[in-house]
N, C-alpha and C positions, 0 to 999 in steps of 0.2 A: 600424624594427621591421616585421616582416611580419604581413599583416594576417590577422589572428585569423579561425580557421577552428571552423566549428560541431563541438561535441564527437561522436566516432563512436559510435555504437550498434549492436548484434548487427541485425540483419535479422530481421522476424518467419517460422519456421519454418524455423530451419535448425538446429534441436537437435530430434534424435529422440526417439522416447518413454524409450528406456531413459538417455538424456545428462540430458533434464531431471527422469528420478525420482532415477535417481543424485544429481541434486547436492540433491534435495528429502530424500532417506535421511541425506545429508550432515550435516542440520541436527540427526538424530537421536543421531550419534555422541556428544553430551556427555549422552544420559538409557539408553546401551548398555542396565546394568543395569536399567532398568526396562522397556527391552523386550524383554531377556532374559525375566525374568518374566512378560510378558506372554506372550509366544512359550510359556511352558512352561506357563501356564494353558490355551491352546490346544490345545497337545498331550494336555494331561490330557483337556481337549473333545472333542478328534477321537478318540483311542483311545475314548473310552465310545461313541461313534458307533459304533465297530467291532463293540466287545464285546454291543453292544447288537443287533448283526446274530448275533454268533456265539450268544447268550442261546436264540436262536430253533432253533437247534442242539442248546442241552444238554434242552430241553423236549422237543422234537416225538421227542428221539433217544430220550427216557425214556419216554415217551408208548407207544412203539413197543415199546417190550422191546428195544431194540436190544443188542445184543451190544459194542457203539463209543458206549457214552454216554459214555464220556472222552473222545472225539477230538477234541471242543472245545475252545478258549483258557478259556474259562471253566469249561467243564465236568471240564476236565483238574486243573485248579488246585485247585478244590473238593473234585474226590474226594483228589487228593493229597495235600492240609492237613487236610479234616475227615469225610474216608467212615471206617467203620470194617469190617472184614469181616464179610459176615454177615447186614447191615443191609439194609432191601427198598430192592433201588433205586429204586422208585417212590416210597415211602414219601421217603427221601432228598433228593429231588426236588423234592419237596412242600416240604421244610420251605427247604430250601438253593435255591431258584428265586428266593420272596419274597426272600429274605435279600440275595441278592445281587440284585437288582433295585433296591432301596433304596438298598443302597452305589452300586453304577453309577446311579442317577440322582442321589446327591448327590454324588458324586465329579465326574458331568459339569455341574453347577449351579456347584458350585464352579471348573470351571474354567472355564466359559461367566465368572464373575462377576470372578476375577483376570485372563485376557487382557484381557476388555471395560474392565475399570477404567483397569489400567498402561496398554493401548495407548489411552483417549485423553488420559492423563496426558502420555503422549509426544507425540502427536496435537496439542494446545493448546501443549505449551512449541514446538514445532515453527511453529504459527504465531502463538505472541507474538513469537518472532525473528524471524523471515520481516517481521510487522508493525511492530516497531520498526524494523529495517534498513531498509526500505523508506522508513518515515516519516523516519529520522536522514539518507538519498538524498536525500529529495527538500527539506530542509531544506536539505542543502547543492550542490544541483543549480544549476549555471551559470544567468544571468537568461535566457540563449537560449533556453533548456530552458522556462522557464515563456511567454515569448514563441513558442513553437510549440503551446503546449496550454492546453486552454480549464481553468479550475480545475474544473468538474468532472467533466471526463475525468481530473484530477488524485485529486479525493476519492473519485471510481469505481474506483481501481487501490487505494487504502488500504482501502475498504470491500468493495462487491461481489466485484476481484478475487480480495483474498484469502480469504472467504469458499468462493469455490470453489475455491480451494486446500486449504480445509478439510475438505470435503466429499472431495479426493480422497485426503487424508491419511485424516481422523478414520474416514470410513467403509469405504473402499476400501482402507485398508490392512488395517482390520481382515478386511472381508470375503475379500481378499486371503491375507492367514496363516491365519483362522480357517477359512474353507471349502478354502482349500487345501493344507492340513494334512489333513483331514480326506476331501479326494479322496485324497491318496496314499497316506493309512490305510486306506478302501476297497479301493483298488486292491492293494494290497501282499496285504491279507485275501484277496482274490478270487486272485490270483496263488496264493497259499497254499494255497488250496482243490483249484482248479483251473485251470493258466498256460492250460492250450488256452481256455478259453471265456473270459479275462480278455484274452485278445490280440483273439478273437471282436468283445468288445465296444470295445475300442482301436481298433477299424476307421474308427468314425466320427470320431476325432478330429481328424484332419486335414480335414473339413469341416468341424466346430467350429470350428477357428483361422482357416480361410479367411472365414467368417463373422463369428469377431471382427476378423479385418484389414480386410474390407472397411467394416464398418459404424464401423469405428474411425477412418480416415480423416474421411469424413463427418462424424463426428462432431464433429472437430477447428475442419473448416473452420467448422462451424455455432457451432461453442462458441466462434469469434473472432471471429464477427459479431452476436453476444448480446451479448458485453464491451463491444463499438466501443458499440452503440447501449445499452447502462445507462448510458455515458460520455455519452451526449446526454438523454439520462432525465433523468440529475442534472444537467448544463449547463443545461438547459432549468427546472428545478424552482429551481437557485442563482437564474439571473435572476429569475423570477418572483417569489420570494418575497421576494432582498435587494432587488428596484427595485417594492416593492410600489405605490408611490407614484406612480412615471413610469407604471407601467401603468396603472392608472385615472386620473389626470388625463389621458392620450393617450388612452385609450378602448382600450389593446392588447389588452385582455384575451380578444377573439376573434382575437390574433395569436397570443398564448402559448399557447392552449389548440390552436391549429392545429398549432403547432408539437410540444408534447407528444403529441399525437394519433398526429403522424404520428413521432415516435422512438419511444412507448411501442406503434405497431403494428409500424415495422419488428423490436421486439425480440420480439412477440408471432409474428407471422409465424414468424421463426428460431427461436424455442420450440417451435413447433408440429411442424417440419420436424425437431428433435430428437426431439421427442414418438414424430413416425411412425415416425424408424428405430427407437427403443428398444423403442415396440412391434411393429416387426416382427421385431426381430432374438428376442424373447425365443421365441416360437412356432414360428420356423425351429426351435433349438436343442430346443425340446422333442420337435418331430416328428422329428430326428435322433436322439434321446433313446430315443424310442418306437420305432425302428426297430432300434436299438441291442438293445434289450430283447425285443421279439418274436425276434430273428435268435437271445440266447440261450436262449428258453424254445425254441424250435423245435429247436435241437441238443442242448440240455441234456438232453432229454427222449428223443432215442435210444438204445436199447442201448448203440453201443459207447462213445457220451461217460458213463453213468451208468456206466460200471465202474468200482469204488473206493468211489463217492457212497452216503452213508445219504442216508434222506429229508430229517434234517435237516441235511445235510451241503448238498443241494441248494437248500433252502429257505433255510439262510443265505446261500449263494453270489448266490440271486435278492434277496433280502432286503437282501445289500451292495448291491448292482447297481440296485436302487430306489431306496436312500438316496442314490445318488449323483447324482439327479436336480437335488432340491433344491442342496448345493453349486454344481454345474455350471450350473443357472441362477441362480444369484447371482453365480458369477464373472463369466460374460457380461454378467448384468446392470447392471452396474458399470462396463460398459463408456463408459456418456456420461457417468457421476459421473468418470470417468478423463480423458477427453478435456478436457470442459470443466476440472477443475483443472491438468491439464497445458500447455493452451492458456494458464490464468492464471496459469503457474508462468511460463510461457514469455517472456507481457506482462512478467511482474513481473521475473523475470530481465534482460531485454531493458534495464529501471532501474536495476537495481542493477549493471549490468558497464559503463554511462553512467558519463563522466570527470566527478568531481565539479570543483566552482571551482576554478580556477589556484590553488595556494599555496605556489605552490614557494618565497616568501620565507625568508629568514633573519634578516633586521634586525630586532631590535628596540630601540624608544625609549622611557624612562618619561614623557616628556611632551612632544610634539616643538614646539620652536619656533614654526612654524606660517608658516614660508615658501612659497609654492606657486610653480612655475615649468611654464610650458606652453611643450617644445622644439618648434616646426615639429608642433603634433598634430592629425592628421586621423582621421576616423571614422568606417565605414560599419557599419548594424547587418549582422549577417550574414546571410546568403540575401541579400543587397542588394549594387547597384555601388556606389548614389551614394550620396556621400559628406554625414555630416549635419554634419560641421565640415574645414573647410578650412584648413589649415597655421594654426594657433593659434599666435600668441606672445604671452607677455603672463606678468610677474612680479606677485607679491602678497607683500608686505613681513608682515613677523608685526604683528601687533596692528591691522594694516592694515582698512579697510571699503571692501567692496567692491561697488557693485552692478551685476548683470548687469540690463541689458534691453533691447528689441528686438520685434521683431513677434512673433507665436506661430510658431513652427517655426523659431525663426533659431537652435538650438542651447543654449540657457540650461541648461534643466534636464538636456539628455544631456551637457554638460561636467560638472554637479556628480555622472552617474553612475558619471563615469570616474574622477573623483576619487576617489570611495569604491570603485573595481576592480569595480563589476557587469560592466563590460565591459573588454576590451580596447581599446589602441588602436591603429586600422589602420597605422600609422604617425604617427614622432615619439613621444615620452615628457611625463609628466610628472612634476617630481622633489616632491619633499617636505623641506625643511630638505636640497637638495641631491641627495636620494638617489632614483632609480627610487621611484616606487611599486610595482611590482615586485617588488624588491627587501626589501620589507617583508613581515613575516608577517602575512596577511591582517587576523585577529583585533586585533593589535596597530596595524593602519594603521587601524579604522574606531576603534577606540580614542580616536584624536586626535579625531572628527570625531562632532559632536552635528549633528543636524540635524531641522527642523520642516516639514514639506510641508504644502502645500494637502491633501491627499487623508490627513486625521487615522486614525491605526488608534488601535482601542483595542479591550480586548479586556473579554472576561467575565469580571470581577474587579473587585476594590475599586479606589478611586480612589485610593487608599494606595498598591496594587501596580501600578498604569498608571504610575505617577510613578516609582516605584521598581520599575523594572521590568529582567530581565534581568541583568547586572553590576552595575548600581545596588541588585539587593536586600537588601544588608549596609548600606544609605547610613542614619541617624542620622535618627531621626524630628525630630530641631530642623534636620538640611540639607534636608529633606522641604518642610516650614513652610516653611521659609526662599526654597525654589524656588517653593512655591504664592503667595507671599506676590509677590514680585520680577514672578510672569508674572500680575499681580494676578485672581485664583484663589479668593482665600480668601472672597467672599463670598457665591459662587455656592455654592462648595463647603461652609462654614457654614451655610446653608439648606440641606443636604440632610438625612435622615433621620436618617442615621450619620455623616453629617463624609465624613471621609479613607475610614472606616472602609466607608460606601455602597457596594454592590455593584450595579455598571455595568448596563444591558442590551447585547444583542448588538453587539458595536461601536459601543458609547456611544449605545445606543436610548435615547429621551429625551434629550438633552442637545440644544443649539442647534448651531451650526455654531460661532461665538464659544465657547464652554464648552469643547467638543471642542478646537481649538485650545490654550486657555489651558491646558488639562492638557498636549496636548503641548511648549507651551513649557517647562512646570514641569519635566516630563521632562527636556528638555534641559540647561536650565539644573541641574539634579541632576546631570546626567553633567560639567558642569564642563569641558570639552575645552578643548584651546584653538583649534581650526577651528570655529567654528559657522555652519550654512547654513539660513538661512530660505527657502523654497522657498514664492512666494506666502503667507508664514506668515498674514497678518494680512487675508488679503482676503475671511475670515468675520468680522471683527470689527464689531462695531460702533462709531457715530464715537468713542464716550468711551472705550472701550478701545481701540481704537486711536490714538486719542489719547496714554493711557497708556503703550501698549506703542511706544510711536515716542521718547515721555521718555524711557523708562529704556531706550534701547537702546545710549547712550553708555555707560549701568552696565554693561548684560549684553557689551558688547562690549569692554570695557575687559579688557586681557590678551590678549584671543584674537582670532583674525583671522578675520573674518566677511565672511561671503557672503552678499548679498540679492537674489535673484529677485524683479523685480517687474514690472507688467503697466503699475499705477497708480506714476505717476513722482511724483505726489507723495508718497508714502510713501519715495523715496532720495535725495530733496536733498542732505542731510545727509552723505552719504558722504564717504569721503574719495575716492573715484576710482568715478567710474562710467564703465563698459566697456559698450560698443552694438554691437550683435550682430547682423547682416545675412548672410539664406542661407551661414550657419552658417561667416563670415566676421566676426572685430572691423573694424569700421568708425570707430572712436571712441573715444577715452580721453579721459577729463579730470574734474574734479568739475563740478558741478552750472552755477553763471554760465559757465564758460570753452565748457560743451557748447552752451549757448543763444544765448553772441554766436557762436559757428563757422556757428550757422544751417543747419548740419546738419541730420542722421537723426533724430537728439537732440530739436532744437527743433523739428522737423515733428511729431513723436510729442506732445511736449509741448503745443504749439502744439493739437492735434487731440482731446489731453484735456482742455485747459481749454475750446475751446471745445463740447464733448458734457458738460460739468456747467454 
């Protein structure tokens, strides 16, 4: 077999702005209709924007005596539904100004209040997917993938990143539709009035765009070196607070705090650096803004541009031309809310298009035998040459006991990882009642295989739901008992408040190191497999329960063929074959007297633990 190559990832920055909105719009396609709606709350928004310029028209034209009080969108409308002939135009004015002034401020209240609603209705389901998918990734993300990244640079890309994917969604999109919607509604009005002085003020816009291109880059690079150091914030914060223990007995605690120090300023720094351009870019834009503006009151205001123009014709023309300030600097300003979720859209992408675990299996077995066979298997982790097992052979009979030991690093526990497919192997196989593991559908080959490690997880939840935990949660509260009882459980766990029923602390805060264990055995032993791997299980225990747990290991192991990791060699006499394991080479087979008259690896180790007790 050829040796297993680390799974590929996108390269960070090689998807432009409009590739990673694109596929972030993507995620909108299944709430269409609701951002349909949204969109056309908007629209109702930006037109009263308009009409709210043109208002200023049908007044100052009334105001005036003008001869073209109709010439308005509003003004037109009014007289054509409710003037009657005859009536003082002034008077008219008076009454139908109010009037309409109320409907266009509730008409735009209402639409400010449906786009705002539906788009962040859209907005949220957009990143509860984004955040599930993410999380369902890294659940099933190769063990390389977690050996390359600290966890939490891992919980930084679930929390902080997408967060600021949030931010370029919920708020940027909106601000996005809703102010500009509402510039092209401007613009369109102003075209309408008058196209010469509407092109006048078109002038600046291409240093507009040059301004958001430049400051937009920048922004990019600064809004990926924010993400990197939140990702050393929380690395820094997990230690701290899970090894609360080692830091104060070692005295770390002005190690940690140095540490934090210096990630929570390198991300302060790059804040700041964003800080500057946003505010510089906002004042650039307004002074172009400002420029804009005077160039139209300066032509507007000559003879031959005011041929056509009433006063208030003029006055709404200026009036659009004002309101278009605000938009225009919200679009811009939006500009490092953009960046930054784009940069996190880009991280998080970068996750989600990563080859999840090998599973390319098809076999599957209701309860396998429990044969294991290692052809010629060797093993290097990846990014590495050398090799942490060196051509393996060695059979294991079903119902067989087996135990692995050897000095630390001779390979023990990286065989039982390959067993269970965390990893590949560099070459050579190994089969299962004959067959590749490989070969097998992931799901269904750890199926066979209970296992209990030194390094106990248990989670926040009852001591009920740790034992029955996973596939086990349909298991029979008397198989429950039954496992508590067998990994002798029941009287630690009888003293507790609520029984079974107790709810845990933080990965079994409170509990002993022995306690901790004895639940994960009860686990095991509930899963019923017929492979099961003790992995240092018992080297929290104390002498009586291990004691205990050494008795009944002929029960638990009865049926099923078992695997024992051990350090301490008197805990595998018992086996039926113990395998010794030298720079990640077997050096040794045989049971327990046949290893000690060889005068071996064996009896040197042995030899070395009786005399240090």
């Amino acid at each position: 077999m050829a040796r297993a190559r680390p799974n590929p990832v996108n390269r960070q920055g090689n998807m432009s702005d409009w590739q990673l909105y694109k596929r972030l719009l993507g995620y909108i396609a299944p709430y269409w209709w609701v951002f349909l709606l949204s969109v056309l709350g908007y629209i109702v928004y930006s037109a009263g924007n308009v009409l709210a310029a043109d208002m200023m028209q049908f007044l100052l034209d009334a105001l005036g005596e003008s001869t073209s009080q109709d010439a308005g969108l509003v003004s037109r409308t009014v007289y054509a539904l409710f003037y009657e002939p005859g009536t003082d135009r002034l008077e008219f004015t008076r009454i139908a100004f109010p009037i309409c002034l109320v409907v266009l401020a509730f008409l735009r209240a209402m639409g400010y209040f449906v786009g705002n609603y539906f788009m962040s209705h859209v907005a949220r389901n957009l990143i509860h997917e984004l955040r599930c998918e993410l999380f369902d990734k890294l659940l099933a993300a190769p063990s390389a993938y977690y050996d390359r990244h600290s966890q939490g640079a891992l919980i930084s890309k679930i929390t902080f990143n997408v967060e600021q994917v949030s931010g370029a969604v919920t708020k940027s999109l909106r601000t996005l539709v809703q102010e500009g919607l509402t510039v092209i509604g401007l613009l369109g009005y102003m075209f309408y009035l008058n196209w010469r002085l509407c092109l006048v003020f078109l002038a600046v816009a291409p240093l507009l765009g040059l301004v958001v291109s430049v400051v937009g880059k920048h922004f990019r690079r600064y809004s990926r070196r924010i993400q990197a150091s939140m990702g050393d914030v929380t690395q820094v914060s997990n230690e701290s607070i899970g090894n609360y223990r080692e830091v104060r007995i070692y005295g770390g605690q002005y190690q940690q705090q140095a540490g934090f120090r210096r990630a929570s300023g390198y991300n302060r720094a790059q804040s700041l650096k964003l800080a500057l351009l946003d505010g510089l870019s906002t004042p650039v834009v307004q002074t172009l803004l400002a420029v804009a503006m005077a160039m139209l009151v300066y032509l507007a205001l000559q003879p031959e541009w005011m041929a056509g123009f009433t006063a208030g014709s003029l006055v709404a023309f200026l009036t659009a031309a004002a309101q278009l300030s605000k938009p225009i600097r919200s679009l811009t300003g939006i500009q490092s809310e953009i960046q930054r979720g784009l940069a996190a859209a880009e991280d998080i992408f970068t996750q989600l298009d990563m080859e999840s675990e090998n599973d390319t299996g098809t076999y599957s077995v209701t309860r396998a035998q429990g044969r294991i066979s290692l052809r010629d298997l060797s093993f290097a982790y990846p990014g590495s040459e050398v090799d942490v097992l060196r051509h393996l052979n060695l059979e294991i009979a079903p119902g067989e006991t087996v135990a692995l030991v050897g000095r630390s690093g001779s390979g023990k526990s990286t065989l039982v990882q390959l067993l269970m497919r965390f990893y590949l192997p560099s070459s050579g196989s190994i089969l299962l009642d004959e067959v590749p593991i490989e070969d097998y559908r992931l799901a269904n080959l750890r199926a066979q295989i209970a296992m209990v490690s030194q390094q106990v997880t248990l989670f926040h939840d009852t001591v009920y739901n740790n034992i029955a935990y996973g596939d086990l949660a349909d298991a029979s509260p008397e198989a429950v008992e039954k496992a508590v009882q067998a990994a002798y459980a029941q009287d630690f766990i009888g003293a507790m408040p609520e029984g079974l029923q107790t709810r845990l602390g933080d990965d079994g805060g409170g509990l002993s190191g022995g306690q901790r264990q004895r639940i994960a055995i009860a686990r095991a032993l509930l899963k019923d497999a017929p492979i099961i791997v003790f992995d240092e299980a018992t080297s929290a225990l104390d002498n009586e329960s291990e004691f205990r747990i050494q008795k009944s290991l002929e029960t638990i192991s009865s049926g099923r063929t078992t695997i024992i990791i051990a350090h301490r060699l008197s805990t595998v006499e018992h086996a039926d074959r113990i395998v010794v394991m030298d720079a990640g080479r077997i050096v040794e087979t045989g049971p327990h007297a046949e290893l000690l008259a060889a005068g071996g690896l064996y009896a040197q180790l042995y030899q070395q633990e009786f005399t240090a007790t």
